[in-house]
C-alpha positions as CSV (number, residue, x, y, z in Angstrom):
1,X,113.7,81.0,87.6
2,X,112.2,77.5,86.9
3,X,113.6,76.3,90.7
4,X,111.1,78.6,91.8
5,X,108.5,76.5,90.5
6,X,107.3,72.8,90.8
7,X,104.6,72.7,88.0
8,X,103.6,76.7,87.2
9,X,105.1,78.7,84.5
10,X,107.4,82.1,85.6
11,X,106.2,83.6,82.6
12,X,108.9,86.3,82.6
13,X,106.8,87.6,85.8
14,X,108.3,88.5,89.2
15,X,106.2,86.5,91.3
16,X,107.0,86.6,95.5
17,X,106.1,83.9,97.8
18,X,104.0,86.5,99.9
19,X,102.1,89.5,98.9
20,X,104.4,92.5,100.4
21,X,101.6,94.0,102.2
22,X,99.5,91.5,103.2
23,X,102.7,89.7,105.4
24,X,103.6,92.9,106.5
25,X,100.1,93.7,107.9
26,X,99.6,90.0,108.8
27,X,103.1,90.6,111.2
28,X,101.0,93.5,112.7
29,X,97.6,91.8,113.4
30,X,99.7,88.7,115.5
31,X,101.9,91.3,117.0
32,X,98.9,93.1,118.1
33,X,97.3,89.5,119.5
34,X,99.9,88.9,121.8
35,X,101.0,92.7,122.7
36,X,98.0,94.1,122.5
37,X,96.7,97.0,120.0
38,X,98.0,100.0,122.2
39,X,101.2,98.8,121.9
40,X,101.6,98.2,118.3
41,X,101.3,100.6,115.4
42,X,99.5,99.0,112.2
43,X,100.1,101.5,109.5
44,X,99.4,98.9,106.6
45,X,95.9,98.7,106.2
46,X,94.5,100.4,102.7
47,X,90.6,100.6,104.7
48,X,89.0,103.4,106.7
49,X,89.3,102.3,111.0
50,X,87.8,103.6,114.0
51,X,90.6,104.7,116.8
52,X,89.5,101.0,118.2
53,X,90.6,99.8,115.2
54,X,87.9,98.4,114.1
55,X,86.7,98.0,110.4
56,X,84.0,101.6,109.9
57,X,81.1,101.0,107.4
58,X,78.3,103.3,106.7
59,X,75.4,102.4,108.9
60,X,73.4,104.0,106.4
61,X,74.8,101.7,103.6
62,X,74.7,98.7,105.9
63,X,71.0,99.1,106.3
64,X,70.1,99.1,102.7
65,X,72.2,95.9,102.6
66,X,70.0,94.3,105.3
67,X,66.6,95.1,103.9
68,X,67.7,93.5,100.5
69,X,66.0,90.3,99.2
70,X,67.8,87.2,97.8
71,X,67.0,87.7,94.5
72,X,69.1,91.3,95.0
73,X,72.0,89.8,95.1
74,X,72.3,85.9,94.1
75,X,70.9,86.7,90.7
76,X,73.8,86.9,88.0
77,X,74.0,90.6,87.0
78,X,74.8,91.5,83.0
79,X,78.1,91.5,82.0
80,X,78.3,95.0,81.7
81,X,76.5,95.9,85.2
82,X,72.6,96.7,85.8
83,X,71.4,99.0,83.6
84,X,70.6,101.4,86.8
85,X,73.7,101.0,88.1
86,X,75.1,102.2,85.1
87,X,73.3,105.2,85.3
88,X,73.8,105.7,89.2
89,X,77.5,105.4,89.3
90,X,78.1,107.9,86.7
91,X,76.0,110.4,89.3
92,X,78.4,109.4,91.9
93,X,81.3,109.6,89.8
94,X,80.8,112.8,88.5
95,X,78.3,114.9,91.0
96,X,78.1,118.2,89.8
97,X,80.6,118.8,87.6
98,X,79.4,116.2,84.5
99,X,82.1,116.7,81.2
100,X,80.6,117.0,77.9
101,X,81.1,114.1,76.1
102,X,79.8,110.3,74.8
103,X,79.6,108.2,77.9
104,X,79.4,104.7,78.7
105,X,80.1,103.1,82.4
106,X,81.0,99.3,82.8
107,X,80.7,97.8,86.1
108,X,84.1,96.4,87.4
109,X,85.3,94.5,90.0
110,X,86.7,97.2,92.2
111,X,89.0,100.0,90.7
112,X,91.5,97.2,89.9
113,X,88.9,95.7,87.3
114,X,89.4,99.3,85.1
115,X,92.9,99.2,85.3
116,X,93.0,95.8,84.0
117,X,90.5,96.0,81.4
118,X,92.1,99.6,79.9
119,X,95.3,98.4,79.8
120,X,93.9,95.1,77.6
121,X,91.6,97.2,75.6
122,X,94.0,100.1,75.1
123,X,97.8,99.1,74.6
124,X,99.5,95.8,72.7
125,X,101.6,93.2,74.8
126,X,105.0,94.3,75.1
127,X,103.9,98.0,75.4
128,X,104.9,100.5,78.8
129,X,102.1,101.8,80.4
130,X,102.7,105.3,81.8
131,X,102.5,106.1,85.9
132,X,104.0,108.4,88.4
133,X,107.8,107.2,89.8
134,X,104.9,107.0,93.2
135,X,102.3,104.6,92.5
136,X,100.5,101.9,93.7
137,X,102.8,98.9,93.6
138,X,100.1,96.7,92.3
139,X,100.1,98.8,88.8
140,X,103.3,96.6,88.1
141,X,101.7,93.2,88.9
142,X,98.4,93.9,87.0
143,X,100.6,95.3,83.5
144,X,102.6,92.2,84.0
145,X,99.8,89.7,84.1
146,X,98.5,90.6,80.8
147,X,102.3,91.1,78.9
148,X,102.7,94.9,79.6
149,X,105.2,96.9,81.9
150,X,105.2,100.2,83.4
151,X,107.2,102.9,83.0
152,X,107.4,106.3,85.4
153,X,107.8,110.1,85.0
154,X,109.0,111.8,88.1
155,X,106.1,112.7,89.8
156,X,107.7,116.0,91.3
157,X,110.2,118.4,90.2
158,X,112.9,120.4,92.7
159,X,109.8,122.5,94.1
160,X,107.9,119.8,95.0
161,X,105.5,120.5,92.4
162,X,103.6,118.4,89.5
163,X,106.3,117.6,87.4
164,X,104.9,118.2,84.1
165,X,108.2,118.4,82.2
166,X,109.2,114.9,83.3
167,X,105.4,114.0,82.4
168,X,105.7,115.2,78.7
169,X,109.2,114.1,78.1
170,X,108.2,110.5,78.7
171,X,104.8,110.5,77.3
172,X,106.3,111.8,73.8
173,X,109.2,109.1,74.3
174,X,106.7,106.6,74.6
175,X,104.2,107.5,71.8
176,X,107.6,107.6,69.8
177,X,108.3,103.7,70.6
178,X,104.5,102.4,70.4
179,X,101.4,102.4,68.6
180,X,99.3,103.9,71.3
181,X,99.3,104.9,75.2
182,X,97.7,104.3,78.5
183,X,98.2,106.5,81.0
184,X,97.1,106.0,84.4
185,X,96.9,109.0,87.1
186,X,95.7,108.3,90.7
187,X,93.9,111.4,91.9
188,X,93.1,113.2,93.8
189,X,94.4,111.8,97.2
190,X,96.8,109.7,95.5
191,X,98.0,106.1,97.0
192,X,100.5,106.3,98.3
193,X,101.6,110.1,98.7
194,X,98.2,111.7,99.2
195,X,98.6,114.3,96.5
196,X,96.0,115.6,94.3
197,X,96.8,117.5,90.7
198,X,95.2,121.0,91.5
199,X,93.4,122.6,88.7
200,X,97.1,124.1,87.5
201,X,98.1,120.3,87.0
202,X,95.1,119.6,85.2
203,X,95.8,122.1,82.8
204,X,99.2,121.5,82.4
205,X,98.3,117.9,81.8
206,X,95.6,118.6,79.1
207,X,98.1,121.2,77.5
208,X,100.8,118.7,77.0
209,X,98.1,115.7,75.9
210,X,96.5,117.8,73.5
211,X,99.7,118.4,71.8
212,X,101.3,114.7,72.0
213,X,98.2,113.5,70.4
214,X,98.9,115.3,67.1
215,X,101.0,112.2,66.1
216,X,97.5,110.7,65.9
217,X,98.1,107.7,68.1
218,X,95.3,106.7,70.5
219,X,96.0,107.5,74.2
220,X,94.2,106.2,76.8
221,X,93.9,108.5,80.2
222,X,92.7,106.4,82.7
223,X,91.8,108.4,86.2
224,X,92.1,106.4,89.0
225,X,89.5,108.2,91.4
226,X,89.4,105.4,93.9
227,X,89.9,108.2,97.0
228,X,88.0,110.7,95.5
229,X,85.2,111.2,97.9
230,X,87.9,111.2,101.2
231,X,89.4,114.0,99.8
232,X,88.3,116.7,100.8
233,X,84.9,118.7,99.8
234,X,83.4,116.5,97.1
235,X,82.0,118.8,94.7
236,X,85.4,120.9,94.8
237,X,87.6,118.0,94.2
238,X,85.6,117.1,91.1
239,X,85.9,120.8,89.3
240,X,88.8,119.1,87.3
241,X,86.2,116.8,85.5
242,X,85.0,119.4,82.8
243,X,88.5,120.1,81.8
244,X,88.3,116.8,80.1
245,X,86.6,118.1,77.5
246,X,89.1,119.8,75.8
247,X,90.6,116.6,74.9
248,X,91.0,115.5,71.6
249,X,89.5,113.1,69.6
250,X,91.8,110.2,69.9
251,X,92.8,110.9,73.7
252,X,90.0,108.8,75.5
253,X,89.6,109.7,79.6
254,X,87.8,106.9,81.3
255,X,87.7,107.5,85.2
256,X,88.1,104.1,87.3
257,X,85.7,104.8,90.4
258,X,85.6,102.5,93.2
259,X,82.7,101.7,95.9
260,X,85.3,100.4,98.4
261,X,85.8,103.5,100.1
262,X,82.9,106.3,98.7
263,X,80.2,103.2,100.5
264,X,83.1,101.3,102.6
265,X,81.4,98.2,100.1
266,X,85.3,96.7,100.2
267,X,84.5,92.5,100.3
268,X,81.6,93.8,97.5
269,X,84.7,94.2,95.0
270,X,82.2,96.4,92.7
271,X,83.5,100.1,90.8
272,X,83.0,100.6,87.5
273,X,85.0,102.4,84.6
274,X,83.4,105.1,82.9
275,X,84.2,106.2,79.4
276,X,83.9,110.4,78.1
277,X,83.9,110.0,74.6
278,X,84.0,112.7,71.8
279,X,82.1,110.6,69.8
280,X,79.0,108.4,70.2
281,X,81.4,105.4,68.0
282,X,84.2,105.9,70.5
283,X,81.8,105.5,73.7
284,X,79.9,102.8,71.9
285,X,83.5,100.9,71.0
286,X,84.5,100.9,74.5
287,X,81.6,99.4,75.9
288,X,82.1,96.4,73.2
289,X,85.5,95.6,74.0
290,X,85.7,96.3,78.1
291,X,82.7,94.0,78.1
292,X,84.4,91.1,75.8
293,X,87.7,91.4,78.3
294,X,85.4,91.6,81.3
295,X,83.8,88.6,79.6
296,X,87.2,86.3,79.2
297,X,88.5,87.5,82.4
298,X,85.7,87.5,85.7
299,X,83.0,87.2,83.8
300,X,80.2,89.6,85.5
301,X,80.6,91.7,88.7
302,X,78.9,91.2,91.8
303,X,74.9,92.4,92.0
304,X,75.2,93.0,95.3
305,X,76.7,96.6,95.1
306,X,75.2,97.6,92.1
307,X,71.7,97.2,94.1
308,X,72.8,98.9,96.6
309,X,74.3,102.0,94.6
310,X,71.4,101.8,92.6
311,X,68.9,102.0,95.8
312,X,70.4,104.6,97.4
313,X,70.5,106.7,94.3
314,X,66.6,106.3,93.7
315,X,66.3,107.8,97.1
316,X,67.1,111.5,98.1
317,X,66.4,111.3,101.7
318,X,68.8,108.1,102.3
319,X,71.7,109.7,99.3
320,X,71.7,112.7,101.9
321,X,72.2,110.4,105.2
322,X,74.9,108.5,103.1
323,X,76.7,111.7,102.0
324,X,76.1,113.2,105.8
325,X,77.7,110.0,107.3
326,X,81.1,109.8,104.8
327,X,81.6,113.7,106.0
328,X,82.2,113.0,109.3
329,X,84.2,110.4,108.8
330,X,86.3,112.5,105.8
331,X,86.4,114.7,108.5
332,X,88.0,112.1,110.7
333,X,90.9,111.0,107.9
334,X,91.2,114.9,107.2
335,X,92.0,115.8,110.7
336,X,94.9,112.5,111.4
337,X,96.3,113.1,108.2
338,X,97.0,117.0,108.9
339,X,97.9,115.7,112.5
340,X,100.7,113.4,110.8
341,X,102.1,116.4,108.5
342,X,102.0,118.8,111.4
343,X,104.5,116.6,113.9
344,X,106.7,115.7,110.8
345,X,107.0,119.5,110.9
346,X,107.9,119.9,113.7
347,X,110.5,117.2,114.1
348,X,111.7,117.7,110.3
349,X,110.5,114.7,109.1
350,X,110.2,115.1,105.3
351,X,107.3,113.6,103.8
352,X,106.3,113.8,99.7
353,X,103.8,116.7,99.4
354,X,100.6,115.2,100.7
355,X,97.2,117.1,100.5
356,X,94.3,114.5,102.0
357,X,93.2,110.7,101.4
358,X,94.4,107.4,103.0
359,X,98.1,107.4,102.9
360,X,101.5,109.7,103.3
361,X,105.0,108.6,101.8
362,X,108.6,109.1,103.9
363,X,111.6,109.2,101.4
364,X,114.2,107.2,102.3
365,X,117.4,105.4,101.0
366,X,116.7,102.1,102.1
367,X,112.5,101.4,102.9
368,X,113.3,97.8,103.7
369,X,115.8,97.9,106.4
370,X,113.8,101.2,108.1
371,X,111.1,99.2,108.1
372,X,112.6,96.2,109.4
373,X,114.0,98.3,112.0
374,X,110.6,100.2,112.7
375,X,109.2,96.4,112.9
376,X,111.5,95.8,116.0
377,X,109.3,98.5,117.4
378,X,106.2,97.4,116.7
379,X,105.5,100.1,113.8
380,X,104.3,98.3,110.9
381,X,104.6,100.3,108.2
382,X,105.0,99.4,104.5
383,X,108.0,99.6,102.3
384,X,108.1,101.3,99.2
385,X,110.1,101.7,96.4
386,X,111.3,105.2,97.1
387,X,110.0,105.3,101.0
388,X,107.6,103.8,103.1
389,X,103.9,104.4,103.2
390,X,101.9,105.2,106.4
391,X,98.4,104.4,106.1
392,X,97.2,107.3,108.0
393,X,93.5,105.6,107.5
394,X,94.4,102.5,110.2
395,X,95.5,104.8,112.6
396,X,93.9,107.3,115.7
397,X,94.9,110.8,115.8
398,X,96.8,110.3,118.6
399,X,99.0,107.7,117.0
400,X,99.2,109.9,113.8
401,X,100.6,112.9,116.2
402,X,103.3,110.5,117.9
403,X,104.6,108.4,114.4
404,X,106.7,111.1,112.6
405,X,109.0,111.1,115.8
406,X,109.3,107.5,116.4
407,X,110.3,107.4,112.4
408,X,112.7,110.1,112.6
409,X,114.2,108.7,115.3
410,X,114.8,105.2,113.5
411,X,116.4,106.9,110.4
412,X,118.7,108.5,112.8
């Protein structure tokens, strides 16, 4: 509405006067200045704490940092990354489980940088881009800057399950209304439920693609993957990846991976989105047209990570102290998210099926006014759509056990 505004144009975007998660936590970090941080709850953060909590980054990554020279990282890097950083981050993407196919990696900034640059390269202004009724609220705000929307399937059925008749019901209504399709799907570890498709998803998923694509329209799958390495065991949460291949011609998957969390490299803003192509024209067109957005929109990413990646992959001994070092700390997130899930248990505090990574979703009827009322507690938790999302990443085990009753409690 144009009293919103003194000079800038709405745009027919929803645009807030604060960030919903960023006030939220900002509330938190000044309630835990003057109360203290035992007596406040900070459930907001979307980064990996100590129980202090304090900020945890590899020591093994840090290092490499340190013993880089200037040139490392002040010098502009190539619009589409280094050339050895290209190469690294599809080993870290993929590990052990490569899919056949044409690929191509560009570097991005962040995971956020492959979600804007599919949905550019990918769909036409005015089209809906495709996402769970659970998703990252930021999906909404990055469609919107660039003229597209997002529409939802209902991420789980009546047995709490994939729901992959909701999935093909809208995918074929959408393919019906538009030229062509992106289609984003945050797994495994998904923000903000902490669900991962299992192998039975996967197939399910391909199944219902593989037919939809008949109609010969191009369909993007984009994989966000930004959690995928505090999930669980990292080669067996990547067995999916080969499945990929089964894809047809004009269904293009491109996996967004993010170094934020895999190398705890968040200020870096570096990831990169990697294309598997059935044909070397495909792979070759992707590269041409992520690059020309990537071009018109931040230009080129950061050096600093891709130097870093690139080091550490040229190196078996330090790859294996970085991969050592992320276990104990997936270890870590493992063990307070199955402490969280546990107590809701026990007090019957339902929660949306959650299997590992950062964050678990509550349900509820009304997330604002539980969380304004958790506020009054000092809980600090942030409101969703559908629920409100506890970022069991920001928080000790200890806290993790006690939460589920304190939120039960208030919805009561």
């Amino acid at each position: 509405m144009a009293e919103q505004f003194i000079l800038a144009r709405e745009n027919g975007r929803s645009i807030p006067k604060e960030d919903r998660i960023f006030g939220i936590s900002n509330r938190a970090k000044e309630a835990i200045r003057q109360k203290g941080a035992d007596a406040v709850v900070n459930g907001t953060i979307g980064a990996l704490l100590d129980d202090d909590g304090k900020l945890i980054v590899l020591e093994s990554v840090d290092e490499v940092f340190r013993q880089l020279a200037p040139e490392d990282y002040a010098e502009y890097a190539p619009i589409g990354g280094l050339a050895t950083f290209r190469e690294a981050v599809q080993k870290a993407a993929f590990g052990n489980h490569v899919p056949e196919g044409y690929k191509q990696a560009i570097a991005t900034p962040g995971g956020t940088g492959s979600l804007r640059n599919v949905i550019s390269a990918y769909s036409s202004p005015g089209d809906q881009v495709l996402t769970s009724d659970w998703h990252w609220a930021p999906y909404n705000t990055i469609a919107g800057e660039i003229g597209r929307s997002v529409a939802t399937f209902q991420f789980f059925d009546e047995n709490r399950a994939f729901n992959a008749g909701s999935f093909a019901s809208k995918v074929a209504e959408l393919l019906a209304n538009q030229g062509s399709l992106v289609i984003i799907l945050n797994t495994p570890a998904h923000n903000p439920t902490g669900y991962s498709l299992t192998l039975q998803d996967w197939d399910k998923v391909i199944g219902i693609l593989c037919e939809e694509a008949k109609c010969g329209k191009a369909i993007a799958l984009l994989i966000d993957a930004a959690y995928i390495d505090f999930a669980g065991d990292e080669d067996e949460y990547r067995e999916f990846l080969p499945k990929l291949a089964a894809l047809p011609e004009n269904v293009l998957p491109v996996m967004a991976y993010s170094l934020s969390k895999t190398y705890t490299l968040y200020g870096a803003r570096c990831g990169a989105m990697i294309c598997i192509a059935k044909t070397p024209e495909i792979a070759e067109e992707f590269k041409r047209v992520c690059e020309f957005s990537s071009r018109g929109t931040w230009s080129n990413s950061a050096k600093l990570a891709q130097v870093i990646l690139t080091k550490i992959y040229e190196d078996p001994e330090l790859l294996k102290r970085v991969d050592e070092e992320r276990e104990k700390y997936r270890n870590m997130l493992i063990a307070r998210g199955t402490a969280f899930s546990e107590e809701a248990e026990k007090v019957g505090l339902e929660i949306v099926p959650f299997d590992a990574g950062f964050f678990v979703s509550v349900p509820c009827e009304d997330p604002d006014a539980l969380s304004k009322k958790l506020e009054e507690q000092d809980i600090f938790l942030v409101p969703l759509k559908m629920g409100i999302r506890v970022s069991v990443a920001s928080l000790s085990e200890e806290k993790c056990r006690r939460l589920p009753e304190a939120i039960k409690k208030t919805m009561e």
